[in-house]
N, C-alpha and C positions, 0 to 999 in steps of 0.2 A: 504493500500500500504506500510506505513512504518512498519509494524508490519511483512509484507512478506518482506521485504528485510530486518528488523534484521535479522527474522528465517533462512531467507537463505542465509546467510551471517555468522551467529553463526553455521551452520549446515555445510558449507566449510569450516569453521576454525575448528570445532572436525575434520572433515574426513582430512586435512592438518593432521594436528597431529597426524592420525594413520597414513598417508603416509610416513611423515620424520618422526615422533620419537618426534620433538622436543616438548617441552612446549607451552603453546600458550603466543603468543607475549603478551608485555605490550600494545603495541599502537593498542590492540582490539575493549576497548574504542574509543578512539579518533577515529578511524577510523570509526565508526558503527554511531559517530554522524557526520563525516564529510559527510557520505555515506547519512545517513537524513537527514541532512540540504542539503547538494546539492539536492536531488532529490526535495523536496517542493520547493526550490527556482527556479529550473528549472522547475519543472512542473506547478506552479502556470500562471506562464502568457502562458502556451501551455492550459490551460482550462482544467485541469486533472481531478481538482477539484471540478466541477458543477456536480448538481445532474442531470442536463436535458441539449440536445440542442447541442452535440459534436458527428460529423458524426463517428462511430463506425471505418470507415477504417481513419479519422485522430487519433482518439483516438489511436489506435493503434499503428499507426507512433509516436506520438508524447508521447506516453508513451516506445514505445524502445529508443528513442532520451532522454529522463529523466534519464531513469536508466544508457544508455550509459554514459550521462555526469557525471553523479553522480558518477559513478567507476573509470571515469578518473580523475574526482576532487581529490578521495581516493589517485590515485596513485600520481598523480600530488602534492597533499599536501604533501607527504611521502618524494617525492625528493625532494620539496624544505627546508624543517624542518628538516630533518636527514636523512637516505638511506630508501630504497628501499629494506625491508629482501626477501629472499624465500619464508618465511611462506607468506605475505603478495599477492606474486604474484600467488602464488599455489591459495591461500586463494578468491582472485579475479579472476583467472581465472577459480574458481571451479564457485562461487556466482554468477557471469554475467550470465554464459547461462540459470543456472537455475532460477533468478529472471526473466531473460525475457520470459520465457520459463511457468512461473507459474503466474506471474504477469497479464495479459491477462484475463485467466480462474480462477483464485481471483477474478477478478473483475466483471466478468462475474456474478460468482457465488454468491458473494455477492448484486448485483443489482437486482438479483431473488428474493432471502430473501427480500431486502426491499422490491420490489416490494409488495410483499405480506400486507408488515405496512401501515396504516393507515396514518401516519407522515410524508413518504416520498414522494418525487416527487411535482409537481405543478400544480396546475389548470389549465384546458382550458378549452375556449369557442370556439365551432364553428358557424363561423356566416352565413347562408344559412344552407337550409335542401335538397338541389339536391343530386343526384347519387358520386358527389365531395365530400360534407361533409360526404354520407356514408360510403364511399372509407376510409375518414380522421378514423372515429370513427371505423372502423374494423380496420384501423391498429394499432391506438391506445389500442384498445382492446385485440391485437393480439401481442406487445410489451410492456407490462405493465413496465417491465426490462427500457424502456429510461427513465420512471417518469415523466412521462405527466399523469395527472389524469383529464379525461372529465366529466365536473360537468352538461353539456348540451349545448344546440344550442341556437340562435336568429338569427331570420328569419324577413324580411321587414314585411312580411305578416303571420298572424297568421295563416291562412286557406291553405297556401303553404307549412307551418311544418305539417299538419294533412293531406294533400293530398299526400304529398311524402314518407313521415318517417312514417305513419299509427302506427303500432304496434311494432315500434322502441322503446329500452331503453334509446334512449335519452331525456332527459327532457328538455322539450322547456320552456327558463327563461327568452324572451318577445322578444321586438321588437328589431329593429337595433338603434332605435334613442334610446332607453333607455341603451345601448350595457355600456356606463361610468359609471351610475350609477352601472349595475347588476356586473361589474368586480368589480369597489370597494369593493362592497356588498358581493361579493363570495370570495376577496383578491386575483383575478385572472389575473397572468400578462403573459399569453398568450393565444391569438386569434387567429385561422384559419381561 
């Protein structure tokens, strides 16, 4: 995220420059870290930052809510510490729509890539093997992208996971009453 609003933020201030002519400002800097520290401090308590567990349409909201403040912080610092240039408003009015505008499908696109690693996202266990759990594990299977990784089921009854799930890829890792030990054991802190 911060790496896409330098870029696009550094890519509004060249096209500023070939618009008016002028130089680029001094307070490039300072502006590009006020622009990054606002957005982590604002989007950290909106939950920006988990790898798993954020409804895709708050994500959304709450990552245009990040950038928004983030840009008014820029300008909001600007006028309280010295003015307010053109470059600066050009500069932000180029960088806003296009951060919000790519920011999204960044994120998107890089949640694929992980998905794909080994490293990312977090264990689950689902507990029961009915038509419910296998609703759970096809959509988890079918959204790799939120970072839920199904390590297997536990079922009351052993003979209820082999009568329902038959020649399912889930791997049945015991009972319900064993349910604290086998998350420990697998470092899994979430249960369906």
């Amino acid at each position: 995220d911060v790496l896409l609003l330098i870029t696009c933020y550094f890519l509004s201030s060249f096209v500023t420059h070939l618009l008016i002519g002028s130089p680029y400002y001094a307070g490039l800097w300072n502006n590009l870290f006020a622009l990054c520290v606002g957005y982590v401090v604002l989007g950290s308590p909106k939950r920006l930052f988990t790898a798993t567990g954020i409804n895709p349409v708050c994500e959304l909201r709450n990552l245009i809510h990040a950038i928004t403040g983030s840009f008014v912080i820029v300008i909001a610092l600007n006028g309280l510490v010295g003015r307010v240039t053109r470059n600066e408003i050009i500069t932000v009015g180029l960088a806003f729509p296009m951060t919000a505008l790519f920011a999204p499908l960044a994120r998107h696109c890089m949640r694929r890539f992980c998905a794909r690693q080994n490293w990312w996202g977090e264990n689950v266990i689902i507990v029961g093997s009915g038509p419910q759990s296998a609703a759970v594990y096809e959509f988890l299977k079918r959204f790799p992208q939120r970072g839920l990784k199904l390590i297997g089921v536990v079922d009351c009854n052993p003979a209820d996971y082999w009568d329902s799930v038959g020649e399912s890829e889930m791997e049945f890792l015991g009972t319900t009453d064993e349910l604290l030990t086998i998350c420990r054991r697998k470092k899994c802190h979430w249960v369906f």
